[in-house]
Residue frames relative to the residue before (quaternion, step in Angstrom):
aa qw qx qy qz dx dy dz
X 1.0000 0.0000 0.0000 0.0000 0.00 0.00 0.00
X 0.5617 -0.6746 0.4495 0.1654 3.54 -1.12 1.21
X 0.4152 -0.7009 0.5221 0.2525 3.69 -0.20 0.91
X 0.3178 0.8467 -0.4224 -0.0606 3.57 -0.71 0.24
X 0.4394 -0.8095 0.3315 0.2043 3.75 -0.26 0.77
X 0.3995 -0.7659 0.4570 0.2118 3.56 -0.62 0.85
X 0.0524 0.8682 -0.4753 0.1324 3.55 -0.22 0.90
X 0.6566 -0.3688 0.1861 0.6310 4.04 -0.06 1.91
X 0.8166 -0.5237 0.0934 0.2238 4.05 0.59 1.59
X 0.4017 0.5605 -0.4521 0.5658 2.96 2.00 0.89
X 0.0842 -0.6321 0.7536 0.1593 3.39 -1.37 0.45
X 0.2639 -0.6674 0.6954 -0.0365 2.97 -1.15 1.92
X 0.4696 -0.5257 0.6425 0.3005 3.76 -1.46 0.42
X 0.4629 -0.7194 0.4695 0.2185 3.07 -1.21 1.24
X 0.1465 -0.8620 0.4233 0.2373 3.77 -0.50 0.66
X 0.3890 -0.7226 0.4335 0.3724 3.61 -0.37 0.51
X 0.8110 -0.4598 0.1762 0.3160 3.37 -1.77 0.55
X 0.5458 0.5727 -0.1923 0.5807 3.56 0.77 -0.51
X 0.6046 0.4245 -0.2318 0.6328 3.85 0.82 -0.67
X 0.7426 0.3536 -0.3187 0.4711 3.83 0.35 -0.83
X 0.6661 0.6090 -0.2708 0.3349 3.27 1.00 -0.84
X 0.6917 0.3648 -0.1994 0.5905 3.38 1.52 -0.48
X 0.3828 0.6099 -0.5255 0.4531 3.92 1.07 0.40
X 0.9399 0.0743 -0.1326 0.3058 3.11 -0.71 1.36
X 0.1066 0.9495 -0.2478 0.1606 2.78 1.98 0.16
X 0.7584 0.2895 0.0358 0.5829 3.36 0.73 -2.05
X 0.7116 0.4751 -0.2480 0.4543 4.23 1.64 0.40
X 0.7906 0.1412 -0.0144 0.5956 3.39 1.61 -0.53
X 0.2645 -0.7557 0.5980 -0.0368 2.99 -1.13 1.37
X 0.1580 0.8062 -0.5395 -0.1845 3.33 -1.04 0.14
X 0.4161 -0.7535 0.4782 0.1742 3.70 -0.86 0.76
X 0.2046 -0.8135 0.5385 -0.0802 3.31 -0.58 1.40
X 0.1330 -0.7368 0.5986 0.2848 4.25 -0.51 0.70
X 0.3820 -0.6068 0.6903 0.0965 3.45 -1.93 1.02
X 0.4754 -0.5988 0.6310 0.1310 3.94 -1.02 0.44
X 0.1613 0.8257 -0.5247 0.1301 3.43 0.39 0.74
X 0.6271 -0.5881 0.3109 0.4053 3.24 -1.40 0.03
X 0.7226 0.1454 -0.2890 0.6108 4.20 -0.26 1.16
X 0.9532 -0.0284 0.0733 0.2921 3.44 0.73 0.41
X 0.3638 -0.6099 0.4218 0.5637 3.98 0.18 -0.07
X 0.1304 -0.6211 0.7645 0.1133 3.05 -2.44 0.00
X 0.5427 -0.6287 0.5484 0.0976 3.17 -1.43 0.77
X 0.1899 -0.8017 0.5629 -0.0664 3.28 -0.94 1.36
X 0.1731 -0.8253 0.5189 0.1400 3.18 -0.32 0.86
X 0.0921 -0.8940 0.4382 0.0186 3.89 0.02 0.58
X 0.6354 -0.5427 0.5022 0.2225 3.68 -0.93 0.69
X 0.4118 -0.6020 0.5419 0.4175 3.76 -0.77 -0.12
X 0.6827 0.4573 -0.3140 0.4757 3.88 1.19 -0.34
X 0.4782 -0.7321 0.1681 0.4550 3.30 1.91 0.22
X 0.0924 0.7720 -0.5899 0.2178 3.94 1.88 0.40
X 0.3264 -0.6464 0.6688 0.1680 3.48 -1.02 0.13
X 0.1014 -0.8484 0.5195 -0.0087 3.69 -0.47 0.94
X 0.7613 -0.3372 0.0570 0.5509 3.58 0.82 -0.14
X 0.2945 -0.7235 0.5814 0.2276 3.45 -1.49 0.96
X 0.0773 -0.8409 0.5293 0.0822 3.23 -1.31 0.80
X 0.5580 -0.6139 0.3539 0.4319 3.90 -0.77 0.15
X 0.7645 0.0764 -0.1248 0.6278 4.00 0.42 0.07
X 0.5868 -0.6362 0.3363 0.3712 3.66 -1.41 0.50
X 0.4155 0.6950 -0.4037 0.4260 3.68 1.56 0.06
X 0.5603 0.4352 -0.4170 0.5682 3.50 0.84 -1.09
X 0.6038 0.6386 -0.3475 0.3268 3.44 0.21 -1.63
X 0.6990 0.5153 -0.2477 0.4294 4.00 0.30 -1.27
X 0.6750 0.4052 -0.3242 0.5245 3.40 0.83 -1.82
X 0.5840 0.5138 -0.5238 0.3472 3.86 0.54 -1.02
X 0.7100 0.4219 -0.3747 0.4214 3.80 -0.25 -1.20
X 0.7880 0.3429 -0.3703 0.3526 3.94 0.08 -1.37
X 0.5057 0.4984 -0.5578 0.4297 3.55 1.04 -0.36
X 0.8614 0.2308 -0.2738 0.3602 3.84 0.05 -0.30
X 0.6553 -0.6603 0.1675 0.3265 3.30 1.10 1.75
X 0.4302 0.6165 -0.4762 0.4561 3.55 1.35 0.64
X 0.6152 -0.5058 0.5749 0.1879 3.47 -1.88 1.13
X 0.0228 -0.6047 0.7321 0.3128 3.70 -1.14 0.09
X 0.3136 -0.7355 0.6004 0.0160 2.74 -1.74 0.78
X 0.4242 -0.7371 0.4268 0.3075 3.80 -0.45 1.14
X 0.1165 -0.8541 0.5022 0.0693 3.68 -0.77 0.64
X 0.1461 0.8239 -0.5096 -0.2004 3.82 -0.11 0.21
């Protein structure tokens, strides 16, 4: 039997980790700071969490993701 999750009265099929991890992959980005040495950098990340480019402030960071047609996404 198929696992499936109730959701405001939809039953959706449950999707396994590896499935979630690629939803949205190639549409949303999100941009994470690193502690480097003199200072932080900007990570630009995949929705499956690929790093895609590192930049020096979260501006660079923004232009980096929308230049490659990708959503930021708020994270907390």
């Amino acid at each position: 039997m198929e696992k499936t999750t109730v959701f405001e009265g939809m039953r959706l099929p449950a999707m396994s980790e590896q499935e979630f991890r690629a939803l949205g992959v190639d549409e949303v980005a999100y941009i994470k700071s690193y502690r480097v040495e003199g200072g932080l950098a900007w990570v630009v990340h995949a929705a499956d969490g690929t790093a895609l480019a590192v930049q020096k402030d979260v501006a660079g960071a923004i232009y980096s993701a929308e230049a490659q047609d990708l959503g930021v996404a708020a994270v907390h």
